[in-house]
C-alpha positions as CSV (number, residue, x, y, z in Angstrom):
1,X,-41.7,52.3,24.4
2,X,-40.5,49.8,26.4
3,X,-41.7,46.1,25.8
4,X,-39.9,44.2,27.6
5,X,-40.9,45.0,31.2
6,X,-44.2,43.1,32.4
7,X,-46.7,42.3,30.3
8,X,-48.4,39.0,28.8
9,X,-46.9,37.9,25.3
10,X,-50.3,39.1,23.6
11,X,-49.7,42.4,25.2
12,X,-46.0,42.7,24.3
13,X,-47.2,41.8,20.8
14,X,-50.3,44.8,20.7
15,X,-47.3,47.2,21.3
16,X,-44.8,45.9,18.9
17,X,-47.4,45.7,16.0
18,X,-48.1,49.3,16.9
19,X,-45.0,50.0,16.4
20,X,-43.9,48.6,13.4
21,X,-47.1,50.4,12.2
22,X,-45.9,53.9,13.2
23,X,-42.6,53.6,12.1
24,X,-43.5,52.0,8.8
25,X,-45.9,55.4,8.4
26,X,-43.1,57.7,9.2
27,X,-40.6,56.5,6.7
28,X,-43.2,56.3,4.3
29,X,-43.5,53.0,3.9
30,X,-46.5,50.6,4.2
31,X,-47.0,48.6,7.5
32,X,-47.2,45.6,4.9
33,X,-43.6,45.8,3.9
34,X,-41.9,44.3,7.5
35,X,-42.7,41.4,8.6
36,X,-42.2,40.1,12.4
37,X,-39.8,36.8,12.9
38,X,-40.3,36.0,16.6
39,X,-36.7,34.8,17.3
40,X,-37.7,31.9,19.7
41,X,-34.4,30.7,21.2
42,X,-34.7,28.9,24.9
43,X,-38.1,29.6,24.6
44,X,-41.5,26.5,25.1
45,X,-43.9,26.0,22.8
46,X,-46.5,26.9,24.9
47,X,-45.7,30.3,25.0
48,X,-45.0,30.0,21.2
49,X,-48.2,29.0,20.6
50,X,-49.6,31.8,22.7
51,X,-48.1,34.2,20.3
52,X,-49.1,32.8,17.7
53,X,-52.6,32.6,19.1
54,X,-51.5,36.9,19.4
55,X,-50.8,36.8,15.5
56,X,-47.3,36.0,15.0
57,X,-47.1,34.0,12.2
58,X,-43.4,33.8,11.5
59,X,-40.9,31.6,14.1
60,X,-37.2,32.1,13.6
61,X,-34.9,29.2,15.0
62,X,-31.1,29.5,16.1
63,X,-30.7,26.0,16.6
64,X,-31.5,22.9,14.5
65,X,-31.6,20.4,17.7
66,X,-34.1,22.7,19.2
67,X,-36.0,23.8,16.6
68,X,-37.1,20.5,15.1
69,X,-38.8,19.3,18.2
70,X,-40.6,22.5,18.6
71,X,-41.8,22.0,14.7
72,X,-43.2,19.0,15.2
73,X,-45.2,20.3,18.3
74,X,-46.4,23.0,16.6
75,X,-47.7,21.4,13.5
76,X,-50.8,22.5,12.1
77,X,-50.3,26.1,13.4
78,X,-50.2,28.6,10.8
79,X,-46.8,29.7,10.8
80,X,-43.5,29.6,8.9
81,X,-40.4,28.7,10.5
82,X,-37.4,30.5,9.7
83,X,-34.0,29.4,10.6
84,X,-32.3,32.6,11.8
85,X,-28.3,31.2,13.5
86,X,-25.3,30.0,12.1
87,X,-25.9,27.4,9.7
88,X,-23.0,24.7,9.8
89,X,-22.5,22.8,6.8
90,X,-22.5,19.9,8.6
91,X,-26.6,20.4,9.4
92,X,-27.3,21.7,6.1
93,X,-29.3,18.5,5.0
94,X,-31.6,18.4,7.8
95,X,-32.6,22.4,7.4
96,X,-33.4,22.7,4.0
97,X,-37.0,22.2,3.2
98,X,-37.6,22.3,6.8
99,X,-37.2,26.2,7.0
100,X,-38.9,28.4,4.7
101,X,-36.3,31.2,4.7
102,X,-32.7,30.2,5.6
103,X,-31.1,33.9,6.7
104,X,-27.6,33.5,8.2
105,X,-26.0,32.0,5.2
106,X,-22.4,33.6,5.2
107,X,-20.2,32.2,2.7
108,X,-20.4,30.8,-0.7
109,X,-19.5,27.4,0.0
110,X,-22.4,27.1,2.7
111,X,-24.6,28.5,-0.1
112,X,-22.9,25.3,-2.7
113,X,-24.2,23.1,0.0
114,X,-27.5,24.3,0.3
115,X,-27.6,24.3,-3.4
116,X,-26.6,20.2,-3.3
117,X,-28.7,19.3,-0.5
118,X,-31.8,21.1,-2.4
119,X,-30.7,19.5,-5.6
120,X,-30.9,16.9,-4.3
121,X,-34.6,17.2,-2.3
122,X,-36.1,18.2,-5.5
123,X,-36.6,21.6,-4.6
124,X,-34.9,25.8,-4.2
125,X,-34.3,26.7,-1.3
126,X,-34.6,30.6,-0.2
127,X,-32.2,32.5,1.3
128,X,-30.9,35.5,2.6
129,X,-26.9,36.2,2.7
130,X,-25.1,37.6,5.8
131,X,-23.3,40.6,5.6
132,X,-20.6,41.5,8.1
133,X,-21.3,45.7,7.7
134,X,-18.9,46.4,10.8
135,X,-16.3,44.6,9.6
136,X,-16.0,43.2,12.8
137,X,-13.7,40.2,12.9
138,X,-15.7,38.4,15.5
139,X,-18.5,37.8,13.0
140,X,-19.4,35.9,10.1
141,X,-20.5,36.9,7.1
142,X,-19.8,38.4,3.7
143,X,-17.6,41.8,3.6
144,X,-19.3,44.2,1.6
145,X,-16.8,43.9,-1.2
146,X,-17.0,40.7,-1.1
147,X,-20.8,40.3,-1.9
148,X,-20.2,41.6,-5.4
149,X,-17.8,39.3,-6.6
150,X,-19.6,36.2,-5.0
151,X,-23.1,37.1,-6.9
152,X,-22.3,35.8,-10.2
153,X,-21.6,32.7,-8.7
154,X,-24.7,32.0,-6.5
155,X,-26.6,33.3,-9.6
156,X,-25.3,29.7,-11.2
157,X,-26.8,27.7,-8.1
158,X,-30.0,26.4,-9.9
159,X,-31.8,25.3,-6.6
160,X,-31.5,28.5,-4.3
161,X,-33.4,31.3,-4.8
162,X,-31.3,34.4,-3.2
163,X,-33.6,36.8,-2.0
164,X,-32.3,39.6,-0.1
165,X,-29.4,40.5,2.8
166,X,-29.1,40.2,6.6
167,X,-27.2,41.9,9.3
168,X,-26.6,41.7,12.8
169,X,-24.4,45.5,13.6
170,X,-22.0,45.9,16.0
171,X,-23.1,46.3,19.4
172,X,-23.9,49.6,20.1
173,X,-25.1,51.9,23.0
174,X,-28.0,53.9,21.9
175,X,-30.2,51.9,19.3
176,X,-29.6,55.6,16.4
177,X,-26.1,54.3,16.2
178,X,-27.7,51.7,14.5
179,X,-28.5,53.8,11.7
180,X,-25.3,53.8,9.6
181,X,-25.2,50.5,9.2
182,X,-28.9,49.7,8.3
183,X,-28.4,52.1,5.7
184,X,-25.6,50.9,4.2
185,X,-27.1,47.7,4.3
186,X,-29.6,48.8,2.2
187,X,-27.7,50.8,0.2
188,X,-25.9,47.5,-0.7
189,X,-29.0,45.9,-1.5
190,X,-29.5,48.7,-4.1
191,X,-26.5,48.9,-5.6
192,X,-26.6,44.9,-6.1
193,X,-30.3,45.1,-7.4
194,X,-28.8,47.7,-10.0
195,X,-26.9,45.1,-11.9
196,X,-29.5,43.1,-12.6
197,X,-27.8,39.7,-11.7
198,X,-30.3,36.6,-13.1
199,X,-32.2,34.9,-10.1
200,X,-31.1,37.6,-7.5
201,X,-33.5,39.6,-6.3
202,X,-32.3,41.2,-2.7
203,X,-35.9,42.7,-2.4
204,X,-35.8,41.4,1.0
205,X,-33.4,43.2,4.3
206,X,-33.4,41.3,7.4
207,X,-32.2,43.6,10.2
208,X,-33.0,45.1,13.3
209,X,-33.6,43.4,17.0
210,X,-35.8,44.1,20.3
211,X,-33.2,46.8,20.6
212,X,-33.5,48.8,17.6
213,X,-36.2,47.4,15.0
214,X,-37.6,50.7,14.7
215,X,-34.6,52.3,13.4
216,X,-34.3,49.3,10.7
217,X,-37.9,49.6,9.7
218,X,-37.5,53.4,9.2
219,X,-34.1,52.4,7.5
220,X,-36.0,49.5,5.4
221,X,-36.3,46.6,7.2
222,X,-38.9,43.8,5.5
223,X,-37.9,41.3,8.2
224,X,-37.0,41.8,12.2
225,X,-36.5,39.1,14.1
226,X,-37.4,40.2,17.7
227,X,-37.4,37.6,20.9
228,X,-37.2,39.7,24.0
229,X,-39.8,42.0,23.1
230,X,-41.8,39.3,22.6
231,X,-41.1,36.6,25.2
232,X,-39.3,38.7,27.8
233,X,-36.3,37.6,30.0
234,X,-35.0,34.1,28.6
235,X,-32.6,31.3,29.7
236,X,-30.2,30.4,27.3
């Protein structure tokens, strides 16, 4: 169904929620396992706070300058805040503790940083690594060989907690094309749970977009992070 055209945010929401319900019933799996991330790029906290009001409860960020504003805003709302773009180094300090989940990180010196930075607040920071599953060369993010040989290491980082994998696909026409690479996503994830690395446990697969979250939930999606099904039309 189509969720983008028309509707009011609570509406768009009723549908989506449906949704995840009947696709989470017809792979099996419990409606309880995914989790909506309202990606909320370019959009006012007004109509953030109206889906929250719809029951969203999780916010994903793209960008630090925006987000943090927005934060303050909304504080007292029950939500978490995730922060869902490309994490530079540089802005490492002023995300962690700030964002609950941290799901873009894509190397294992941004993951060192984290691990300094939360050292250094007292506290372990989650987080999810990126995984480039195209190999697309435009992209960021892990290789899947290279995921197994940086494990052992971020399984030394005393102050982040890696819990699971993320992917954004290559850009497809038809959202089933999808498919190939949510599964191998997860088959990662199970291959890696397998070895029983201390401190990693990759229980948790963020993938799948306004485009094709259904195809990730049926493929095992626990988090989607959807913005134009929710919010409609955007400026960036």
């Amino acid at each position: 169904m189509d969720v983008e055209a028309g509707g009011s945010i609570k509406d768009r929401l009723a549908v989506i929620f449906d949704q995840i319900r009947k696709a989470a019933r017809e792979a099996g799996r419990s409606e309880g396992d995914v989790r909506l991330v309202g990606a909320s790029k370019a959009i006012p906290t007004d109509r953030i706070r109206e889906a929250i009001a719809a029951g969203l409860t999780i916010i994903g960020e793209n960008r630090l300058q925006e987000a943090l504003p927005k934060i303050e805003a909304l504080e007292g709302e029950r939500v978490s805040w995730h922060f869902i773009g490309r994490l530079q180094r540089r802005k490492v300090r002023a995300v962690v503790g700030v964002f609950e989940l941290i799901h873009s990180v894509d190397s294992l010196e941004l993951a060192e940083e984290i691990d300094r930075r939360a050292g250094a607040a007292g506290l372990r920071q989650r987080i999810l690594l990126e995984i480039n599953v195209g190999d697309e060369h435009s992209k960021a993010g892990f290789l899947c060989h290279e995921i197994e040989q940086a494990l052992p290491h971020m399984a030394a980082l005393e102050h982040v907690a890696v819990q699971g994998l993320m992917t954004i696909p290559p850009r497809v026409g038809d959202a089933k094309e999808s498919r190939p690479y949510f599964r191998s996503l997860r088959e990662l994830a199970e291959r890696l749970r397998n070895q029983h690395i201390p401190r990693i446990s990759l229980t948790e697969l963020s993938m799948g977009m306004s485009n094709d979250y259904v195809v990730a939930i049926q493929e095992g999606a626990t988090l989607i992070r959807l913005g134009t099904a929710i919010f409609g039309g955007r400026r960036d």
